[in-house]
N, C-alpha and C positions, 0 to 999 in steps of 0.2 A: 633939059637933057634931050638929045635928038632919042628919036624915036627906034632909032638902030642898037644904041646901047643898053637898050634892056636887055636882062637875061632872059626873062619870062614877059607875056603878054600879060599874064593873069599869075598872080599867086596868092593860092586862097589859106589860111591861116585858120590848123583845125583839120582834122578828118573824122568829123564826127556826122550823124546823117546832114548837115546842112550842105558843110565842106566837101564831104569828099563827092558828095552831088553836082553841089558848084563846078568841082573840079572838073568830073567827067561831063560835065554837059557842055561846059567852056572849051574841053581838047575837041567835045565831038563837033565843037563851031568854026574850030581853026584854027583855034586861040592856043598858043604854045604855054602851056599852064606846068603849074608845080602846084602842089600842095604841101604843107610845113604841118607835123605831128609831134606832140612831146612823147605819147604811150608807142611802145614797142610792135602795138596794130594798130591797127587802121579800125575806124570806126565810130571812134569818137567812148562816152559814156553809154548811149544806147545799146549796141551792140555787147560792149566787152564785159560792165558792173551795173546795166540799166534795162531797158528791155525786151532785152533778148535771154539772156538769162532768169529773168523772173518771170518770162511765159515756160521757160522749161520748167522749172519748181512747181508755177503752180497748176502743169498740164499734171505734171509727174504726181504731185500732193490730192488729188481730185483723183488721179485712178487708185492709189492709195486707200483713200478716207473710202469710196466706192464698194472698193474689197473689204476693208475692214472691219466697215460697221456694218456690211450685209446685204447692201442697197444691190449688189447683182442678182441677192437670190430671189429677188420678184422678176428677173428673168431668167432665171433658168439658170445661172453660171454658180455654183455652189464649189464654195473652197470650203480647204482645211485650214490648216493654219495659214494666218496672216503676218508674214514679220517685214521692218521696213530694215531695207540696205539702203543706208543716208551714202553710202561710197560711190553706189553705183549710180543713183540718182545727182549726186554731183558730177559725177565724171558726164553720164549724159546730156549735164546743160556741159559742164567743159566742150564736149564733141560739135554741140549746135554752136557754138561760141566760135571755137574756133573754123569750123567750115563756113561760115560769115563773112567772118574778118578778110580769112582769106579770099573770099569769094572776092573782095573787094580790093584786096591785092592784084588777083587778076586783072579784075575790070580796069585799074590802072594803068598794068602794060597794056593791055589792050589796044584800051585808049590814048595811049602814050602819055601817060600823066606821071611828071617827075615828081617821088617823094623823097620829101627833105624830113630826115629824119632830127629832132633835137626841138629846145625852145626855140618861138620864134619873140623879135622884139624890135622893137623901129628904131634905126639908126639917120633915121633922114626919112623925108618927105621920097617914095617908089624903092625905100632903099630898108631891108630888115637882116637882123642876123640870124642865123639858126643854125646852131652845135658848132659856135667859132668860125663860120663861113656867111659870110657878104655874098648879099644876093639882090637883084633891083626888077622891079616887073613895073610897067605901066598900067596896070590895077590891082591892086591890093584886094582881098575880101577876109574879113577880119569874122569867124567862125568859130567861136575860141568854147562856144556853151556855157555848163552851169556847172557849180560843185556846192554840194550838200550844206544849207544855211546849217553853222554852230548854233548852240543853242549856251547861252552863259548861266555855269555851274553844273553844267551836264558835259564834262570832256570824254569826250571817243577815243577809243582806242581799239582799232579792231585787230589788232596783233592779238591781246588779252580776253576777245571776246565775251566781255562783259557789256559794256556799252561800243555798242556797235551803229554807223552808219548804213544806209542801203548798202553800200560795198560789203562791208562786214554781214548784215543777213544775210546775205547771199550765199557766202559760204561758211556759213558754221557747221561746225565738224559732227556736233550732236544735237538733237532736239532740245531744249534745253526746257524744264519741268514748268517754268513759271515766265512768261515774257511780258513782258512791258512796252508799247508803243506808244512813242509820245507824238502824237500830232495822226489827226485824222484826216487826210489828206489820200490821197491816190496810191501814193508810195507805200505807204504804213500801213492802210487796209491792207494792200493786195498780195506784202511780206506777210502780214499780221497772220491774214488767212492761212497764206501756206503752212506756215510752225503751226498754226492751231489745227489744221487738216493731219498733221503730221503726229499730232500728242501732247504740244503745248497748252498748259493754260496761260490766254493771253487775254491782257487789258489793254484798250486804248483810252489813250488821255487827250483828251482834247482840249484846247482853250476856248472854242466858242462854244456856244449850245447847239449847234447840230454839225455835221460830220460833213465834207467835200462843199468846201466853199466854192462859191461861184453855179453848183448845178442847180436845178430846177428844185422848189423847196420842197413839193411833193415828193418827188426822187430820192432828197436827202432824207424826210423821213421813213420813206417804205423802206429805205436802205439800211436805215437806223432797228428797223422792228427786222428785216432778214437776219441782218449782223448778229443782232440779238439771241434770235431766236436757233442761231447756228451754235452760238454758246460764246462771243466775244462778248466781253466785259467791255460795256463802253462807260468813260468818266467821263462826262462833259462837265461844259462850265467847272473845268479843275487848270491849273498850271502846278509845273515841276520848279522848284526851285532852287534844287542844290540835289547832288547826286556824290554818294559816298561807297568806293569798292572796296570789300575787306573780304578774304578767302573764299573767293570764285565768285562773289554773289554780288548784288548791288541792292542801297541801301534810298530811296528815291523822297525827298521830303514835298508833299504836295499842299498847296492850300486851295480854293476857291479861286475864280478868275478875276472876279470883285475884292476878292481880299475876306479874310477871315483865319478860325485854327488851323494851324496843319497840322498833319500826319505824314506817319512814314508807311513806304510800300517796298516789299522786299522782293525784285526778283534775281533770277537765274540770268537773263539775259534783258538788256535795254536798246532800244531800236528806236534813234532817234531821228523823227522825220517831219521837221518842223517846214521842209520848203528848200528852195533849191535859190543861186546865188549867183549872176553874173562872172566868169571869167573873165577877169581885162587887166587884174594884178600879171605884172612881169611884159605886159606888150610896151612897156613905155610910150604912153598915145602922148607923150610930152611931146617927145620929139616931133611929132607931125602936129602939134598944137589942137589936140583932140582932148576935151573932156568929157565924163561920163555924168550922166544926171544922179538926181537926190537917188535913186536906187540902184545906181554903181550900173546902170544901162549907159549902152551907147545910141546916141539917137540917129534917124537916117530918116529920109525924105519916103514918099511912097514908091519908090525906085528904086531903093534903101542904099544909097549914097548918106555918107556924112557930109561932116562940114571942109576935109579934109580931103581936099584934092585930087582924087584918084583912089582913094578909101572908101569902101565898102561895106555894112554889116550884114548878118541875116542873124536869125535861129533865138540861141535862149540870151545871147548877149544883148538883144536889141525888146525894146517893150514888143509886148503882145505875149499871147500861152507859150509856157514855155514846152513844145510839142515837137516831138521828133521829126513827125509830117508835116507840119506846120514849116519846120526850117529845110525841110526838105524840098520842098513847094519853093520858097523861098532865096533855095541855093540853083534847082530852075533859072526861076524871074532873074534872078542876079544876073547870071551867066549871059543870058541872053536879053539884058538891058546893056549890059558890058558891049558885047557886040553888033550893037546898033539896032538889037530890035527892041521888042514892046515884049517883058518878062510884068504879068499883075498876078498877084497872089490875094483873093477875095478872102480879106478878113474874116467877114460876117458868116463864112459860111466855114470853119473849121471845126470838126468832130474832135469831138473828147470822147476816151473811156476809162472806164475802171472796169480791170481782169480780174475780177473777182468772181465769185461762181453764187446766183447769176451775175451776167455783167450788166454794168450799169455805161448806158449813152447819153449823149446829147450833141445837137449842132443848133445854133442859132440861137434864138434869144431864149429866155426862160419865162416863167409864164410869168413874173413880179414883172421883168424887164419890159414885156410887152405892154402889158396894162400901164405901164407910166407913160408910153410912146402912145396911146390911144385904145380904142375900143377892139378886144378880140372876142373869136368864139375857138373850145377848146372840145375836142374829143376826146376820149380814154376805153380802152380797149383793155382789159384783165386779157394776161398771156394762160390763167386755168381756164378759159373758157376757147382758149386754140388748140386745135385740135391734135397737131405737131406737139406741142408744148406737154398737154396733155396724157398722149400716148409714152412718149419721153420720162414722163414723171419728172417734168419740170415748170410747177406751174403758179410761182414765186415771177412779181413781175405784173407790168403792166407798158402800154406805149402810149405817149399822149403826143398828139399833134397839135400846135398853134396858132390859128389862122388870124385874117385880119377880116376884122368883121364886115367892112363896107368891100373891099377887093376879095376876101379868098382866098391871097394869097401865103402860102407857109411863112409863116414866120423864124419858127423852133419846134425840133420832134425830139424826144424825149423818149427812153425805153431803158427798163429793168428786164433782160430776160439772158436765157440762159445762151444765146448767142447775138445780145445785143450789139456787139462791135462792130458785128459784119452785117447786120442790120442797118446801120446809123448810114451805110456810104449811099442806099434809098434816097433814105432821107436830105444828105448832102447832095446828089446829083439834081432829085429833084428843087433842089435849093437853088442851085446852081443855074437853072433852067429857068426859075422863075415862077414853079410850080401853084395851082390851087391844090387846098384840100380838094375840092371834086375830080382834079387830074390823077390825084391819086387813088382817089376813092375809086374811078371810074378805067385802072388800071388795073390788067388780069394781072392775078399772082397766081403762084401754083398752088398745087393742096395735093397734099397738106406740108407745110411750111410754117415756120415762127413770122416769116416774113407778111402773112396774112393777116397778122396782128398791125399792122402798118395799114394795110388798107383798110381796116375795119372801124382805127382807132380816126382814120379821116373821114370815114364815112359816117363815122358819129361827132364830127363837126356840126355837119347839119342834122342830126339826129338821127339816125336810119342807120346804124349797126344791125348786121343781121343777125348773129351770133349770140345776144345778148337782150 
């Protein structure tokens, strides 16, 4: 097909953070781009039922619980009564949600980025359909995300708000007396929290024996005794096996994860968060002779091209975390591999969090992972022994840095505190960089800060924490 009858240079499929990134970094290269959306905004799942609406709950749930249970009056702020308005605190994430989305509507004109509103689906090799109109672009980027893995015998329905998916937590109308989270994972803490900060009593069920696969195993336990000690009910080593709703309630039968008796567990509300699921249903990848691997992934090169001629992936469709910034970074490197330059997005070094309170970080390997790869040495820094953290009355929490024993150099930094998130991007730059623990150790922070728990916890690498 000559190169003049395409409609679009670039048309990225998805406007979720990968896509609509892709989108506008490819109009800002020259590139005559469209992006294809099924939802009515722009933004993808992050933004509209993902998270961005679950920092609002659980900013909003945390000034809440603050008030409530009294923790102002060691400084001075003394209420009277305390009652929660669940209307108002919804409509408030509604308002963040929507100036977002839109935000990103803007940035479209802007950018001059045409959106195509409806499903998109391949009708030919540069050639896809979206809402009954034929459209053809000489690169394709296929951004499509993830939707809420099913769980069988557990069916959602969040009309009924009984068993609910993340979308459904999100907006339940009332606190509901008794909740149940199945799967201990990022999603389901971080909902879990909010209804428990709000008046829930909540259990999570977990199928393996500790909670946030893949983090640092330290982390997963200190995690496991906070949760705890916050008042979650956690079930490990349990599985759900069949789920029954009769008169608003649900009726949950669980056994062991080995096998053994069950039981039944009756809540108010079920929040099921077992993990999250490739989008690639409805693209028809037939058509352009594309298949998806044993986990319904699309695969791509480190340039993240397919096998398929002018086809593209990034984000939760394609293996790797599936991470908002992660596909974000991703929808970058696309754009600008597309147009002839050099887009690399460094695996090794992507932060994870859990917005929980505290929050829990990590970027790079974990200390199990290191130790198989060779000899490290490991420092740890208690966040009650900073003086930030301290003052704050926040002193849950610790930062471990990773180093490699014979170089120095960072491997994985690791942190439980009450502003780990914003903490971790330290740790990622320095990562980035190529950083020693002594780079960092030997790097002024301010004071008083959480972020001094970073330098302190590398400077007990080599042993010499001052604090401690």
């Amino acid at each position: 097909m000559p190169e003049q009858s395409y409609d679009y240079d670039v048309l990225v499929i998805g406007a979720g953070p990968g896509g609509y990134v892709a989108a506008i970094r490819a109009a800002q290269l020259g590139l005559r781009t469209a992006c294809a959306e099924i939802r009515e905004t722009l933004g993808g799942t992050c933004l509209n039922v993902g998270c961005i609406p679950s920092k609002a709950l659980l900013h909003g749930s945390e000034f809440f619980e603050e008030a409530h249970d009294g923790s102002l009056g060691k400084f001075g702020v003394k209420l009277g009564s305390v009652e929660l308005d669940l209307t108002a605190l919804q409509a408030e994430k509604a308002k963040a949600v929507k100036e977002l989305t839109g935000g990103i509507e803007f940035l479209f004109k802007k950018n001059k980025v045409t959106w195509l509103k409806g499903q998109a689906n391949f009708t030919a090799p540069h050639s896809v359909e979206v809402g009954g109109q034929v459209v053809t672009a000489r690169d394709i980027v296929i951004a499509t995300g993830s939707s809420v893995t099913p769980l069988p015998g557990v069916e959602v329905d969040n009309a009924k708000g009984v068993i609910v998916d993340s979308t459904g937590a999100l907006a339940l109308g009332k606190v509901p007396e008794r909740m149940v989270v199945i799967g201990g994972g990022v999603i389901g803490l971080e909902l879990g929290s909010v209804w428990r900060r709000l008046g829930a009593k909540v259990t999570v069920i977990e199928f393996l024996d500790q909670l946030l696969l893949g983090m640092d195993g330290e982390v997963r336990k200190e995690a496991a005794k906070i949760f705890k000690k916050q008042g979650l009910e956690l079930r490990l080593s349990t599985k759900v096996t069949a789920a029954k709703v009769a008169k608003g309630k649900a009726t949950l039968t669980l056994e062991p994860s080995a096998g053994g008796a069950s039981e039944t567990l009756e809540a108010d509300c079920v929040l099921v968060s077992i993990g999250r699921r490739p989008n690639t249903e409805g693209l028809n990848l037939a058509a352009i002779g594309l298949e998806t691997n044993a986990r319904g992934q699309i695969e791509t090169d480190h340039e993240f091209r397919t096998r398929a001629e002018g086809v593209w992936a990034i984000g939760d469709v394609i293996p790797g975390p599936m991470l908002a910034h992660k596909a974000e970074d991703e929808g970058i490197a696309v754009a600008e591999n597309i147009a002839g330059q050099t887009g690399i997005v460094n695996e090794a070094v992507i932060p994870s969090v859990v917005y929980t309170m505290p929050e829990i970080a990590g970027v790079g390997l974990t200390e199990e992972q290191a130790r198989e790869k060779g000899e490290v040495k490991v420092g740890k820094f208690p966040m009650a022994a900073n003086s930030r953290a301290k003052t704050n009355r926040e002193p849950d929490g610790f930062v471990k840095v990773i180093a490699d024993a014979k170089t120095d150099r960072v491997l994985g930094v690791w942190a439980i505190a009450a502003v780990a998130g914003t903490m971790i991007a330290e740790a990622a730059m320095a990562m980035e960089f190529g950083a020693t623990s002594e780079d960092i150790a030997y790097t002024c922070h301010a004071h008083p800060t959480h972020s001094e728990a970073i330098k302190e916890a590398a400077m007990a690498v080599t042993g010499k924490p001052i604090h401690m």
